[in-house]
ZADO-1210 file (C-alpha; in nm, 4 decimals, padded with zeros to 6 digits):
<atoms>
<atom x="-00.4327" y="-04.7953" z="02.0155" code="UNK" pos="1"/>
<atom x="-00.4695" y="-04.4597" z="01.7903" code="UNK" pos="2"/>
<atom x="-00.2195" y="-04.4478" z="01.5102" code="UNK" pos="3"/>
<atom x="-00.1298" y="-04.2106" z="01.2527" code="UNK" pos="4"/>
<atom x="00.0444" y="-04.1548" z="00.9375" code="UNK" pos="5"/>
<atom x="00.2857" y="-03.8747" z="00.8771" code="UNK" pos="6"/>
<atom x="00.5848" y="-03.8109" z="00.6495" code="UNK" pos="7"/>
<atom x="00.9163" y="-03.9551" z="00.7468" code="UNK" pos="8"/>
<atom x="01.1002" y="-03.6860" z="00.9165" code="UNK" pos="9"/>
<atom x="01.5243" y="-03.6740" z="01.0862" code="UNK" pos="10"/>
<atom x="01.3979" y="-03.8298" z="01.3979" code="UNK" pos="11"/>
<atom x="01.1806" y="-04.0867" z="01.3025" code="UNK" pos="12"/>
<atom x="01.4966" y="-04.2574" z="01.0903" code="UNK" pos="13"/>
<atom x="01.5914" y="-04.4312" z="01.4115" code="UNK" pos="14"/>
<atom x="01.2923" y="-04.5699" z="01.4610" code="UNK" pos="15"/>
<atom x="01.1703" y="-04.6779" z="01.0759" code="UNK" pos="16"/>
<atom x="01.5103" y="-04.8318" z="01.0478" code="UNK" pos="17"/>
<atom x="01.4264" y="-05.0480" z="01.3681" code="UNK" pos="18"/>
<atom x="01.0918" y="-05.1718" z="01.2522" code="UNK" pos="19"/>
<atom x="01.2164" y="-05.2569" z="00.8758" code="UNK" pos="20"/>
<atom x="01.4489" y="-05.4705" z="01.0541" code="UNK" pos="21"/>
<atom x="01.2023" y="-05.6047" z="01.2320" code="UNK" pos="22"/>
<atom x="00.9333" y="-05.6515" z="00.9396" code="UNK" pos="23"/>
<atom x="01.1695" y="-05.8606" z="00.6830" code="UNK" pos="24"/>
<atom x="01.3862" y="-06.0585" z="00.9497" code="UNK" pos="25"/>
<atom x="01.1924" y="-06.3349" z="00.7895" code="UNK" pos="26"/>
<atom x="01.1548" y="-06.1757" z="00.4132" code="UNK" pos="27"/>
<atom x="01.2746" y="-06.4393" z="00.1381" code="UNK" pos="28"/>
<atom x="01.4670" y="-06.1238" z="-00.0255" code="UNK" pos="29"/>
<atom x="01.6318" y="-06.0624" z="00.2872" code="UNK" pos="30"/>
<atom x="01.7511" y="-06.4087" z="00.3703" code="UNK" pos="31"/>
<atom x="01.8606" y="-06.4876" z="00.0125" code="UNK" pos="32"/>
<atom x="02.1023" y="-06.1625" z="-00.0044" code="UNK" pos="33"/>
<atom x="02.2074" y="-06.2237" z="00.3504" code="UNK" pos="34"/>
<atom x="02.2726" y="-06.5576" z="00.3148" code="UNK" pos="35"/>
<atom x="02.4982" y="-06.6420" z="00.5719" code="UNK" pos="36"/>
<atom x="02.3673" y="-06.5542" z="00.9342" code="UNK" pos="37"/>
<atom x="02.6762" y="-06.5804" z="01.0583" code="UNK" pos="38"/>
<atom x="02.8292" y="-06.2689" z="00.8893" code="UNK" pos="39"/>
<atom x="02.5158" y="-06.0744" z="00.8883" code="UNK" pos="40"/>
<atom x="02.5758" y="-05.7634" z="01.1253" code="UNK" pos="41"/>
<atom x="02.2905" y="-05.5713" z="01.2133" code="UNK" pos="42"/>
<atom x="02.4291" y="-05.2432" z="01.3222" code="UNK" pos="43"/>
<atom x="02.5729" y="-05.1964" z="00.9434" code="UNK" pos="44"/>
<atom x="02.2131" y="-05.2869" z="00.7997" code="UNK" pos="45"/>
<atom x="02.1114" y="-05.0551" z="01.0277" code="UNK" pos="46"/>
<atom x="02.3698" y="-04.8207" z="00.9268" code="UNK" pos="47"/>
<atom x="02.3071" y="-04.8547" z="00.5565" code="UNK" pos="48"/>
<atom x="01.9275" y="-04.8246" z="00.5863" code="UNK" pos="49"/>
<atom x="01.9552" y="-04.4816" z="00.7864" code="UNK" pos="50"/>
<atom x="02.1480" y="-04.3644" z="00.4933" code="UNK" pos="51"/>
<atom x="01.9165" y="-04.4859" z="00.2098" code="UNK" pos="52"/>
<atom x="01.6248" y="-04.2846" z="00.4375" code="UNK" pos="53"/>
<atom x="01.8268" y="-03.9974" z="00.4794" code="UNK" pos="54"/>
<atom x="01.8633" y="-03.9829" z="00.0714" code="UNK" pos="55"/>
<atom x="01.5341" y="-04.0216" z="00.0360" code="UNK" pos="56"/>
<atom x="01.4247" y="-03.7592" z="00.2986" code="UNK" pos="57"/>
<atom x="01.6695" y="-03.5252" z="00.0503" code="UNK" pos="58"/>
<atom x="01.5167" y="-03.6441" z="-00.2347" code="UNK" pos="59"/>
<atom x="01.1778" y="-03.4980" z="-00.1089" code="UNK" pos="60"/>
<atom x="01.0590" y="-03.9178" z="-00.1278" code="UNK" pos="61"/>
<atom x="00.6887" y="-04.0238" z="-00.0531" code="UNK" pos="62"/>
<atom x="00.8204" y="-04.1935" z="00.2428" code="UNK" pos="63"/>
<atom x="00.5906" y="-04.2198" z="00.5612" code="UNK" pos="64"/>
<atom x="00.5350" y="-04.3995" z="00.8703" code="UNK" pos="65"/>
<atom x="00.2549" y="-04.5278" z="01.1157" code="UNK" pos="66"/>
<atom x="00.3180" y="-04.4028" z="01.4601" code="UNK" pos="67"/>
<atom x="00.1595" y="-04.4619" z="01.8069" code="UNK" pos="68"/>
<atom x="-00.0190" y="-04.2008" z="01.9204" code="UNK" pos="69"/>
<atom x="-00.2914" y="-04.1671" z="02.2061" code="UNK" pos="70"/>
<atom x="-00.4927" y="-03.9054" z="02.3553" code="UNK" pos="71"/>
<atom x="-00.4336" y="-03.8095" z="02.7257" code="UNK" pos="72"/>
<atom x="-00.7436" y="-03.9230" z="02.8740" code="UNK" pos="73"/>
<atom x="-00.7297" y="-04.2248" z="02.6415" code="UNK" pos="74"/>
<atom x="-00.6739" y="-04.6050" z="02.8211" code="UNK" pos="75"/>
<atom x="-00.3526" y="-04.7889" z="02.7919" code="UNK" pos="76"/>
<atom x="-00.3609" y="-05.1616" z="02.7185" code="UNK" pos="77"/>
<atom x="-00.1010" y="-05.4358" z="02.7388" code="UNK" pos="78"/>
<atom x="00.0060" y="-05.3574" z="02.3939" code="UNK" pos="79"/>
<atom x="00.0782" y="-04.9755" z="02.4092" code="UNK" pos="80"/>
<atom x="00.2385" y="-05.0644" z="02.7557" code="UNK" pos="81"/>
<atom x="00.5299" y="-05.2211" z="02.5260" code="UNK" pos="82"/>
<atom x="00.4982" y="-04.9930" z="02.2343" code="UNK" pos="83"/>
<atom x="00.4688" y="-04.6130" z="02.3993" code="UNK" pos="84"/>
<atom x="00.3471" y="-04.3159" z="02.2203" code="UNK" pos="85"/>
<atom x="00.6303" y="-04.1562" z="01.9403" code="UNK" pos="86"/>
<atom x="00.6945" y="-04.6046" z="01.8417" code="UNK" pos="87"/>
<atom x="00.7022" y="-04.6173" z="01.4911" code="UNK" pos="88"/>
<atom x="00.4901" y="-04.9755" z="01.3896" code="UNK" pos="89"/>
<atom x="00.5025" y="-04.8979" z="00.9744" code="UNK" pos="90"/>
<atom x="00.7052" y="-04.7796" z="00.6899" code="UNK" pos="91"/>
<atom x="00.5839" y="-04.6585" z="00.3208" code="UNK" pos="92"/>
<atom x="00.9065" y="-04.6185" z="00.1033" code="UNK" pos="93"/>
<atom x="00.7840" y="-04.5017" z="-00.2122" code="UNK" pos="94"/>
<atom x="00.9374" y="-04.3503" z="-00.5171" code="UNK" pos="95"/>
<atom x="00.7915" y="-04.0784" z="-00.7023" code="UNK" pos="96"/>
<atom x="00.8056" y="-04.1305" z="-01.0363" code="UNK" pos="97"/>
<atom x="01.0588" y="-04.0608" z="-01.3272" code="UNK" pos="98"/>
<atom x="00.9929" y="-04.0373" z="-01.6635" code="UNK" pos="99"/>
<atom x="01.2885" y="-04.1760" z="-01.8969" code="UNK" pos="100"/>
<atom x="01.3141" y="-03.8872" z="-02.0923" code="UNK" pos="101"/>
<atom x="01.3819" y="-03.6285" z="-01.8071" code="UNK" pos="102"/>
<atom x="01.7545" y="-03.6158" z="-01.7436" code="UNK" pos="103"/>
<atom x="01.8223" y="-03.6632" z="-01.3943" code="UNK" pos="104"/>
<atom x="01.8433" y="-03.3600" z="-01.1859" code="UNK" pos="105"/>
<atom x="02.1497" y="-03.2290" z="-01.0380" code="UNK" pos="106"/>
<atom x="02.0432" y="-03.2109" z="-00.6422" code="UNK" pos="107"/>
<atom x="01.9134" y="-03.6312" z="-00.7208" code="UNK" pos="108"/>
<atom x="02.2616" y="-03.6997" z="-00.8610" code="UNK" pos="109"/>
<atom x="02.4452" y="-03.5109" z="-00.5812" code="UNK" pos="110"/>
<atom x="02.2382" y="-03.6896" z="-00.3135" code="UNK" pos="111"/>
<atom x="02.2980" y="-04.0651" z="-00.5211" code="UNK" pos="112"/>
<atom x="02.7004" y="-03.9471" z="-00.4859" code="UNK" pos="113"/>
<atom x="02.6254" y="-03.8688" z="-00.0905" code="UNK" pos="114"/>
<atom x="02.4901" y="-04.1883" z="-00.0481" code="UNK" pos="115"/>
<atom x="02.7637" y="-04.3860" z="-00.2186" code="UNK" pos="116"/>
<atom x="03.0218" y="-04.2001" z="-00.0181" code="UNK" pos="117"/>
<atom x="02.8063" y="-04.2922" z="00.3398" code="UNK" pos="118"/>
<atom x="02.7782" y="-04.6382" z="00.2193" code="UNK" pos="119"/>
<atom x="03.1609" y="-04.6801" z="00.1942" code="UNK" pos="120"/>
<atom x="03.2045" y="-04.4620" z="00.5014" code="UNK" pos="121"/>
<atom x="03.0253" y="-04.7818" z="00.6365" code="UNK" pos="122"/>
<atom x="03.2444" y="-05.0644" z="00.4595" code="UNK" pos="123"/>
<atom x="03.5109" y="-04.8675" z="00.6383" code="UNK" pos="124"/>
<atom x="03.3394" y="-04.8406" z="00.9690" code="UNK" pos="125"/>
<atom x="03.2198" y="-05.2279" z="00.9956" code="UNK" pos="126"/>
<atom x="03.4307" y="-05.3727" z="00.8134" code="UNK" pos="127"/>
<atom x="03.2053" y="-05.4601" z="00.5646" code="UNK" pos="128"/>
<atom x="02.8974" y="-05.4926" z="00.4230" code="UNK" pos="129"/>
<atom x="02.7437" y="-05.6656" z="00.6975" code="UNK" pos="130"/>
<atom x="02.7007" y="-06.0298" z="00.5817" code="UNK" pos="131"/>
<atom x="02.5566" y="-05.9134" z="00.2384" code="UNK" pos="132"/>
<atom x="02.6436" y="-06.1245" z="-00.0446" code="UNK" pos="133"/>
<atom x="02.7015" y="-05.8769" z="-00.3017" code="UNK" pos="134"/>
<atom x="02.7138" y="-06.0862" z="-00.5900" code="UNK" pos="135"/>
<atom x="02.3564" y="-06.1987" z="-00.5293" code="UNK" pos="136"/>
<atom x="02.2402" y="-05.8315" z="-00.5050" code="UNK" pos="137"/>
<atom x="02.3890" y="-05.7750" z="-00.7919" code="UNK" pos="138"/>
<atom x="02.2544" y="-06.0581" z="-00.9756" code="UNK" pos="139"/>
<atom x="01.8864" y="-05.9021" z="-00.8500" code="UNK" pos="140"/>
<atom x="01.9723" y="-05.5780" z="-00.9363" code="UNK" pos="141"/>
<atom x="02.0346" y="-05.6720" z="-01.2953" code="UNK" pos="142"/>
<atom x="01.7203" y="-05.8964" z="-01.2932" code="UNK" pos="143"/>
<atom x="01.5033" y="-05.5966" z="-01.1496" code="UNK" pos="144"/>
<atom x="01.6077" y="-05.3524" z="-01.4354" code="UNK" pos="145"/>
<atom x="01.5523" y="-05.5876" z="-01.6956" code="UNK" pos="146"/>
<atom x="01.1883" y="-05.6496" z="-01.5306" code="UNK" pos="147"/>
<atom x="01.1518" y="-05.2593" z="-01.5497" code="UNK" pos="148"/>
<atom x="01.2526" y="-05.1950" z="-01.8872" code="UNK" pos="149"/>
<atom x="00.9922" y="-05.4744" z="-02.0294" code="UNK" pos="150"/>
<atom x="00.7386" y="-05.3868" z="-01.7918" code="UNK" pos="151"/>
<atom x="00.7639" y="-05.0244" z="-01.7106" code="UNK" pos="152"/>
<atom x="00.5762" y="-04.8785" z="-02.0772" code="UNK" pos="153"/>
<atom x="00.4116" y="-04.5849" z="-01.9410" code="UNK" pos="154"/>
<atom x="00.6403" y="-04.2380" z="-02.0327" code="UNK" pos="155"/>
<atom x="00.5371" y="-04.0560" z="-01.7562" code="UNK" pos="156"/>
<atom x="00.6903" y="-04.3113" z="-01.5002" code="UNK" pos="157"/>
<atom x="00.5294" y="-04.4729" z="-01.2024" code="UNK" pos="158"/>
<atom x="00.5096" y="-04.4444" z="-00.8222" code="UNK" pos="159"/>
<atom x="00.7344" y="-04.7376" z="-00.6870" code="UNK" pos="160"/>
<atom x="00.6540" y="-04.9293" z="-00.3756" code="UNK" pos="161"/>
<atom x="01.0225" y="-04.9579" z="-00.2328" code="UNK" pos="162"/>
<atom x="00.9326" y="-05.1284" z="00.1136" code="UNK" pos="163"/>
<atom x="00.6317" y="-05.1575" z="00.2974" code="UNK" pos="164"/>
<atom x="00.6547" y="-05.3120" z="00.6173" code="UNK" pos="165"/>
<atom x="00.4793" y="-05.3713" z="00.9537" code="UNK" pos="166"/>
<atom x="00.6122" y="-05.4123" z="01.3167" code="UNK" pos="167"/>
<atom x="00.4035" y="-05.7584" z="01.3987" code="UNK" pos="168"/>
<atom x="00.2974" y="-05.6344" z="01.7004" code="UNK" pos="169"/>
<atom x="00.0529" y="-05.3583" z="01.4814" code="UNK" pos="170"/>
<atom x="-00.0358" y="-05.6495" z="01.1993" code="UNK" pos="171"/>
<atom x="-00.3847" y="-05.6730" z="01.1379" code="UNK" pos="172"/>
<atom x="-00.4974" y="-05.3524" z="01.2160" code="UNK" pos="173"/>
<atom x="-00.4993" y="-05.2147" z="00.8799" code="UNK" pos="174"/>
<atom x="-00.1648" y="-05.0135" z="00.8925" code="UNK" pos="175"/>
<atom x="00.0152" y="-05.1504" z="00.5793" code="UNK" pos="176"/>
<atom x="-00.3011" y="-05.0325" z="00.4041" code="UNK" pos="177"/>
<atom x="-00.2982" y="-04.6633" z="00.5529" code="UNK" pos="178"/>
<atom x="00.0393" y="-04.6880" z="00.4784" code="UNK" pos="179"/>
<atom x="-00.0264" y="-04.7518" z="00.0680" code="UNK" pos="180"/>
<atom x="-00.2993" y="-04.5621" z="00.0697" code="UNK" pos="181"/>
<atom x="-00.1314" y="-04.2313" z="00.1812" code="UNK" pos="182"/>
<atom x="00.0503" y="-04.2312" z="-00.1641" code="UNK" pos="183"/>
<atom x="-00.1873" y="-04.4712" z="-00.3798" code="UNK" pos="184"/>
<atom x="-00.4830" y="-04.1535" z="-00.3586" code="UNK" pos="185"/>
<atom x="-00.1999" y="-03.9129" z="-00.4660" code="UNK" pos="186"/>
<atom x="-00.1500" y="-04.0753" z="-00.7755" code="UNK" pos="187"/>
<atom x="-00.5158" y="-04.1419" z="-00.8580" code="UNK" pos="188"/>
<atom x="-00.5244" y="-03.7550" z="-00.8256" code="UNK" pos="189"/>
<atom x="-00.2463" y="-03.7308" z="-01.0663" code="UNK" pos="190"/>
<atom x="-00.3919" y="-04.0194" z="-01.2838" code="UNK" pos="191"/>
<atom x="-00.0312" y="-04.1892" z="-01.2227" code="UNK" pos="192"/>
<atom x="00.0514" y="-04.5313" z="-01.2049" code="UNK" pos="193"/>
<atom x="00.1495" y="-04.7414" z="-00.9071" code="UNK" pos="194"/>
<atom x="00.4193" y="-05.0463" z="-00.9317" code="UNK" pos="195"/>
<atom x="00.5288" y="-05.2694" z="-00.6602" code="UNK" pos="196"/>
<atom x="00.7461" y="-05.5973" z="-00.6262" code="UNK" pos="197"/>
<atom x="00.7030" y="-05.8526" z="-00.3113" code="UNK" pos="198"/>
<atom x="00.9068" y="-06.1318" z="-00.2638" code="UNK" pos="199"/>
<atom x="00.6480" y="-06.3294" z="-00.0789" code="UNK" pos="200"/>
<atom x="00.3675" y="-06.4801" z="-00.2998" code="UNK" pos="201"/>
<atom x="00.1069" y="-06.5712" z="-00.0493" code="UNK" pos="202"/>
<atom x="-00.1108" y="-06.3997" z="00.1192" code="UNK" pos="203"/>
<atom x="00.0522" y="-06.0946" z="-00.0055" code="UNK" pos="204"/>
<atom x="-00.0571" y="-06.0855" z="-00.3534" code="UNK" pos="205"/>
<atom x="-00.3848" y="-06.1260" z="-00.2129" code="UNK" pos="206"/>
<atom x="-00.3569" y="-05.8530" z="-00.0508" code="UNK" pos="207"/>
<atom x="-00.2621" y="-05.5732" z="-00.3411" code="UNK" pos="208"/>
<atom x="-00.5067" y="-05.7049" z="-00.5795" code="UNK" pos="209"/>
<atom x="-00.7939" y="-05.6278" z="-00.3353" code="UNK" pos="210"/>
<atom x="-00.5979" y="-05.2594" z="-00.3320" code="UNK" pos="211"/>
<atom x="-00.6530" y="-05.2288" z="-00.7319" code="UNK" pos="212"/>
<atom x="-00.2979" y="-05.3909" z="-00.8821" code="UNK" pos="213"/>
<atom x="-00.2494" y="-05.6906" z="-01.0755" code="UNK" pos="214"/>
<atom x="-00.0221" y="-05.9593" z="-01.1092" code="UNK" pos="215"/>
<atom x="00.1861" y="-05.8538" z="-01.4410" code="UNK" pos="216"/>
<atom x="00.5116" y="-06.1001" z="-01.3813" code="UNK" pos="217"/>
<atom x="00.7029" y="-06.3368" z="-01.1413" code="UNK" pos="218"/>
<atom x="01.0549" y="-06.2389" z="-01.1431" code="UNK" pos="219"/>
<atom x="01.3039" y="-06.5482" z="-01.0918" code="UNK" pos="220"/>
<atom x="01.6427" y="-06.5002" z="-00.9307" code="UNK" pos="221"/>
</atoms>
């Protein structure tokens, strides 16, 4: 199975929304905000992670994704049988960065506006949130930006690891890497920093130290 990695574009939203689903069913993150399984509703996740990509397709966003791809005299195997050509198995949802002192732009705080108004569009559509307890989001919200402001010392800003995630059924083939490396060798060409969070300890922090970061801080929420 060939795959490559290309920039998120309007018709591969569909199909990164599926496989984040798909990656953090299990995340600690996930099942802590959406603590009630009951409630949770999985078209307005959907819905509010199209929107999010959609902002940061606007916002010009590092964001990319592994997709299945094979050449026409190429073999199929039991795997690409269920995952056909086009199938995105990865997401990259990166940040670029920001330093403090720039004001925002205008086009970044009309697109944060658009997004608001899509995500209440959405309340209104569903009903809801979808099952997400918003004072817990909240509470990491407030946790997160207090993490950032102690930790986050470099003027310049820092390329920010939003999500990285894997369909299982592409796991161990190396795409999570391709997927941090698409943006990691941009900023060593820049000389800018990376900075990432993950909600599961083991094996993941494993896994970005052999990629050049370093444990810094455990958050607790």
């Amino acid at each position: 199975m060939a795959i490559e990695i290309v920039p998120l574009a309007q018709g591969d939203i569909p199909g990164a929304v599926d496989c984040v689903q798909k990656a953090f069913s299990d995340d600690p993150y996930f099942r802590w905000a959406f603590d009630d399984p009951s409630k949770f509703n999985i078209q307005r996740n959907a819905a509010s992670l199209a929107a999010h990509f959609q902002y940061g397709i606007n916002c010009d966003c590092p964001i990319y994704v592994a997709k299945i791809t094979r050449a026409a005299n190429e073999t199929k195997n039991d795997l690409e049988v269920r995952l056909p050509p086009g199938t995105v198995v990865g997401v990259g949802w990166w940040y670029s960065p920001q330093a403090p002192s720039r004001p925002q732009t205008w086009s970044v705080w009309a697109q944060e506006w658009l997004l608001s108004f899509r995500q209440l569009m959405n309340n209104i559509l569903f009903f809801g949130r979808g099952g997400l307890n918003v004072r817990r989001y909240w509470i990491w919200k407030q946790v997160q930006q207090t993490a950032h402001d102690s930790i986050w010392q470099d003027p310049r800003g820092y390329y920010f690891c939003n999500v990285v995630g894997v369909n299982s059924e592409a796991r161990g083939m190396g795409v999570g890497k391709k997927l941090m490396e698409r943006v990691m060798e941009k900023a060593d060409q820049e000389g800018m920093p990376c900075y990432l969070e993950s909600s599961k300890g083991y094996p993941n922090v494993c896994i970005y130290e052999k990629m050049g970061f370093e444990l810094v801080r455990e958050i607790d929420i």
